[in-house]
N, C-alpha and C positions, 0 to 999 in steps of 0.2 A: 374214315376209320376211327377216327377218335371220338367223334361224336358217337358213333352205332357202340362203339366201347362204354362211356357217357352214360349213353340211354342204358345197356344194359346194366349198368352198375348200378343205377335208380332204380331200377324193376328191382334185381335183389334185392337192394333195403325193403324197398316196398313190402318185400314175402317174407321178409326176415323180423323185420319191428313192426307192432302193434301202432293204429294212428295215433296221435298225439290225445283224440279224443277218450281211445280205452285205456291210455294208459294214464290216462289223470284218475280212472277209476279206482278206489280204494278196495270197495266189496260191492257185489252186486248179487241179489239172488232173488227168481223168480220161484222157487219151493219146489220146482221139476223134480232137480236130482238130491232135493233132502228127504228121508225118508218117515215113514209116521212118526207122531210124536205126542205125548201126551205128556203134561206135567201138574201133578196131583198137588193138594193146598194141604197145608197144616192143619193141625186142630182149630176148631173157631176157639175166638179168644174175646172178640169185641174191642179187640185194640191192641195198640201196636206195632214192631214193627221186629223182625231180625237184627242182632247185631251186624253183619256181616251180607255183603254178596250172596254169600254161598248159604242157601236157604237150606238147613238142617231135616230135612223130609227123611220119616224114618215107616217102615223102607220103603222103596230106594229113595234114592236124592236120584231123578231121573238125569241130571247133567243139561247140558244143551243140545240141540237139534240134532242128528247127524245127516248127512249124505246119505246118498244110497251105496254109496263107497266105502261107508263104516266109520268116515273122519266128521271131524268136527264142521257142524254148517260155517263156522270160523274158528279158526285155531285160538281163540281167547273170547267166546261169544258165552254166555249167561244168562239165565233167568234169573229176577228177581222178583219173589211173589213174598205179598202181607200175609199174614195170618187172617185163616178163613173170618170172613165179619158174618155171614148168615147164618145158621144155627142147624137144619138139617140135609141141605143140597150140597153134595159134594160134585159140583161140578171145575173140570178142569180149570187149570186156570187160563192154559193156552192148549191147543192141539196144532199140527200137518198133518194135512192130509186132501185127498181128492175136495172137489167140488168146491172148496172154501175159497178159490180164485177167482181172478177176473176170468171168464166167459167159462167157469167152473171147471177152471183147472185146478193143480195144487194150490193152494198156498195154508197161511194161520187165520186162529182164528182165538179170535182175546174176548174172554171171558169178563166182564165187568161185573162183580157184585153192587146189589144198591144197597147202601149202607144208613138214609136216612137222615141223617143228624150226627153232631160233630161230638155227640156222647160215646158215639160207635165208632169214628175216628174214620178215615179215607179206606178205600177198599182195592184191592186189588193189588198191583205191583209193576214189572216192566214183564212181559213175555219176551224179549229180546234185545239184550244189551252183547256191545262190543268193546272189547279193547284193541286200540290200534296202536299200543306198541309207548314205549316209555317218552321218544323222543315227539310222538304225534304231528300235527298238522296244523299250522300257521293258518289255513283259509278251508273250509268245509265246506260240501254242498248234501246237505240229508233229503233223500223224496225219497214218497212210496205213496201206493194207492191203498188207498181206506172205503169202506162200506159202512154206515151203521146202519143195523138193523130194523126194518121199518115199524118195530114195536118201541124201539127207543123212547122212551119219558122220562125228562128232569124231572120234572117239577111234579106236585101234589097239586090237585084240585087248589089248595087255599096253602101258597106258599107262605113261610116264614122267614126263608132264608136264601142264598144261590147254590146252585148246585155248580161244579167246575170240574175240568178233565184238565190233565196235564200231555201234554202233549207230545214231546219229545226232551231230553233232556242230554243237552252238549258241554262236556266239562274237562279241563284239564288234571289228570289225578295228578297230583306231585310228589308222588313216591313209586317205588314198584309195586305195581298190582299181587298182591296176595290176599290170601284167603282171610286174613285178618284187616283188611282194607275195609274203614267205615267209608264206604262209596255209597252210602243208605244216607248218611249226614247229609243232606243235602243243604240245609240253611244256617248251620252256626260257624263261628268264625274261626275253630279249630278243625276244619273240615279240608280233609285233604283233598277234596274235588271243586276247587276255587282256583279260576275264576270261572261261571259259570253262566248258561243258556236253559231256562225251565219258562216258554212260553204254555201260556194256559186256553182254554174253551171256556167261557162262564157263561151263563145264563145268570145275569145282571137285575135282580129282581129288588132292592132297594126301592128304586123309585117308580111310579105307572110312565107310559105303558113298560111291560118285561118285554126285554129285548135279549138277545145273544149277541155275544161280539168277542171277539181275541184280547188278549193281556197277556201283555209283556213282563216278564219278567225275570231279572237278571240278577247274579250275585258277581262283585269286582272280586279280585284276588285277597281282600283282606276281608269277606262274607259279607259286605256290605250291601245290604237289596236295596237296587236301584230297578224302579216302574213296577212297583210290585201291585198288584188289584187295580181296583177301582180309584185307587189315590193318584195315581200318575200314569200318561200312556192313553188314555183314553181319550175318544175324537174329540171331544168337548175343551179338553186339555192342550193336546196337542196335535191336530190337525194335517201338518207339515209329514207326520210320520206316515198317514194312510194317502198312501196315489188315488185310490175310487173315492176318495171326500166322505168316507163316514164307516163308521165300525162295522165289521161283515158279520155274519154267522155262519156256525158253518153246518155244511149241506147235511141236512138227515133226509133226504129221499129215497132210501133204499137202491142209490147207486155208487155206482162207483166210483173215486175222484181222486186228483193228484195233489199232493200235497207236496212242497219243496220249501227246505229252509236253508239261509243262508248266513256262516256266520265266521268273521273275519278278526284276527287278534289285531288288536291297534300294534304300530308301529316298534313304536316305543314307550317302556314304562312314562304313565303320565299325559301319553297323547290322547289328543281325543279326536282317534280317528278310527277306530271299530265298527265293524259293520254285523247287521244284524239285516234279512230280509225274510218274506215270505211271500210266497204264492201259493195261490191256489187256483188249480186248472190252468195253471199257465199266467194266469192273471194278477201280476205281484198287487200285493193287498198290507203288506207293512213295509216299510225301509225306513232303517236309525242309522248313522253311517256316525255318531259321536260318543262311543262307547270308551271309557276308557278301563278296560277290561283289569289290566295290569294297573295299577297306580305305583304312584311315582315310588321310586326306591326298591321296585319288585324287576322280575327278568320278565321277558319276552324271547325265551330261546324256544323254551318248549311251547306245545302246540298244542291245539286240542286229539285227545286219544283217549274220551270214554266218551259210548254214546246208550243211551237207553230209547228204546222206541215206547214212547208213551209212560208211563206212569201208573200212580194210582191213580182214582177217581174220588169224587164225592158227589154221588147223586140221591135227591132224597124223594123223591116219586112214591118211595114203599119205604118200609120201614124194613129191616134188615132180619127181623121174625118171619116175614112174610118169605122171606126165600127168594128172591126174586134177580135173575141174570141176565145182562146181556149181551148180545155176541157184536165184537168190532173183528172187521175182515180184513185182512192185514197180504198184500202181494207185491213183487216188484218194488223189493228195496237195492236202495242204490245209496252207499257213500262217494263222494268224488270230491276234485279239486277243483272242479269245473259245472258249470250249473248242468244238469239233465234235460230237464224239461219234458213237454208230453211228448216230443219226436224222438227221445231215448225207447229202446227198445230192449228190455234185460233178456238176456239170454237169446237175443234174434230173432224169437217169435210174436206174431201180430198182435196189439190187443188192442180193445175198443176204444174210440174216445170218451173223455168220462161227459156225462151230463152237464151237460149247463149250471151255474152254480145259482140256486136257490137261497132266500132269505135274504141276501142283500138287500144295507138300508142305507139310509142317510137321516142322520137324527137330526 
């Protein structure tokens, strides 16, 4: 009798709490249930960037995503968009909507101006930032799957220079988030989103042959960039950090792929035991595990709680007269405390495996 009591007591939990796996989950959404969305760009300027978060769009200031419930895609979610860099294309900067998904369902869809040359300055913005809250999160897991378009082009016939994507941006804000929050500050030392995670895409054209490969880089709690470009972080440099023995690129085949980062506060002010990871399709392709995020004399209470999905760009293929955009496909975002992987499933529905990962090298 007391066992059949037992077992029945474990079925109710079971029905009553979520597993331990969804409930590590912080936000997750597949774009099913957020409803269309468009959010329109400033005036071109050629440079620049907003004071502020809140990107002053007159009118309207479209706000962020919502459900098809009329709430917030997250109850403190944002867009942050540069001012237009192309001169007559007023294309979105992000939309939702049908067909922009994996197997063309919902999802967004990120607009990238090519901007050129560093006279015209970086282009684009975040189409989807979050805040999670003042007290945040000690250990983070960010994935989502991404598309670029198979017209994609860095580079110009006869380069001069690299082109680079920012890729996702993990930061601690250490004040409350408000409307007057330089969360744009991303690299000076008076910047209240320190300490911080802005790993990059470059197309690495310095030297023959041009290659593409990931760069790392990090600001500690007092703005200090540690592995920033091509100075540090790279296979040549440090080898130890890449598991497949040499710098990847990443996939432009015009499919679909998963992307997961992973990023962990050191212990305690001054240790060096911070972790920083990436995969891609499953396959981790960076890990730093000596980060001392906080330095000594700084706290380690709060946790990371702003995240941007992606950034601006700087691609210089065309020149920023020429008008010229491209679309990154953006579905199946997940923050957690716990890694995702490609056996995660947002919102319970099927989706395909991504492609095999293309460009992989070994220099």
């Amino acid at each position: 009798m007391q066992k059949q009591i037992l077992k029945t007591f474990l079925i109710s939990m079971v029905l009553i709490f979520p597993s331990l796996a969804n409930a590590a989950v912080v936000f997750e959404t597949d774009f099913e249930d957020v409803a269309d969305w468009s959010v329109t760009r400033p005036v071109a300027t050629g440079t620049g960037f907003p004071a502020t978060w809140s990107q002053n769009v007159t009118p309207p200031n479209p706000g962020p995503p919502k459900k098809n419930d009329g709430s917030w895609l997250w109850n403190s979610s944002w867009y942050r968009a540069a001012p237009r860099q192309v001169i007559s294309l007023d294309t979105p900067l992000a939309t939702v909507g049908e067909n922009q998904g994996v197997n063309n369902t919902r999802g967004m869809t990120y607009n990238i101006e090519v901007s050129h040359d560093y006279s015209t300055g970086w282009s684009g913005g975040s189409p989807f930032t979050m805040y999670l809250g003042d007290d945040g999160y000690h250990e983070l897991y960010v994935s989502y799957r991404i598309k670029y378009d198979p017209a994609f082009d860095w580079l110009p016939d006869a380069p001069v220079s690299a082109s680079q994507q920012k890729l996702v941006f993990i930061a601690r804000v250490n004040e409350l988030l408000t409307s007057s929050t330089s969360v744009d500050d991303h690299s000076s030392p008076t910047s209240p989103t320190q300490p911080a995670w802005l790993p990059h895409w470059m197309s690495y054209i310095s030297s023959q042959p041009y290659y593409q490969s990931f760069r790392n880089r990090s600001y500690r709690s007092d703005g200090q960039i540690v592995a920033y470009d091509q100075t540090q972080d790279m296979y040549s440099l440090r080898p130890e950090f890449y598991p497949q023995g040499g710098p990847y690129a990443w996939p432009e085949d015009g499919s679909w792929h998963h992307y997961e980062y992973h990023i962990k506060m050191n212990s305690v002010s001054g240790a060096l035991d911070g972790i920083q990871e990436v995969w891609l399709d499953g396959v981790k392709m960076f890990t730093k595990n000596n980060m001392d995020f906080v330095m000594a004399g700084g706290s380690t209470t709060k946790g990371w709680n702003y995240i941007e999905l992606f950034d601006n760009a700087y691609i210089i293929s065309h020149s920023y007269t020429e008008n010229v955009v491209y679309p990154l496909y953006i579905d199946d975002v997940v923050v957690s405390t716990n890694y995702s992987g490609l056996d995660y499933i947002v919102g319970g529905a099927d989706i395909d495996a991504p492609a095999a990962p293309s460009g992989l090298s070994v220099m």
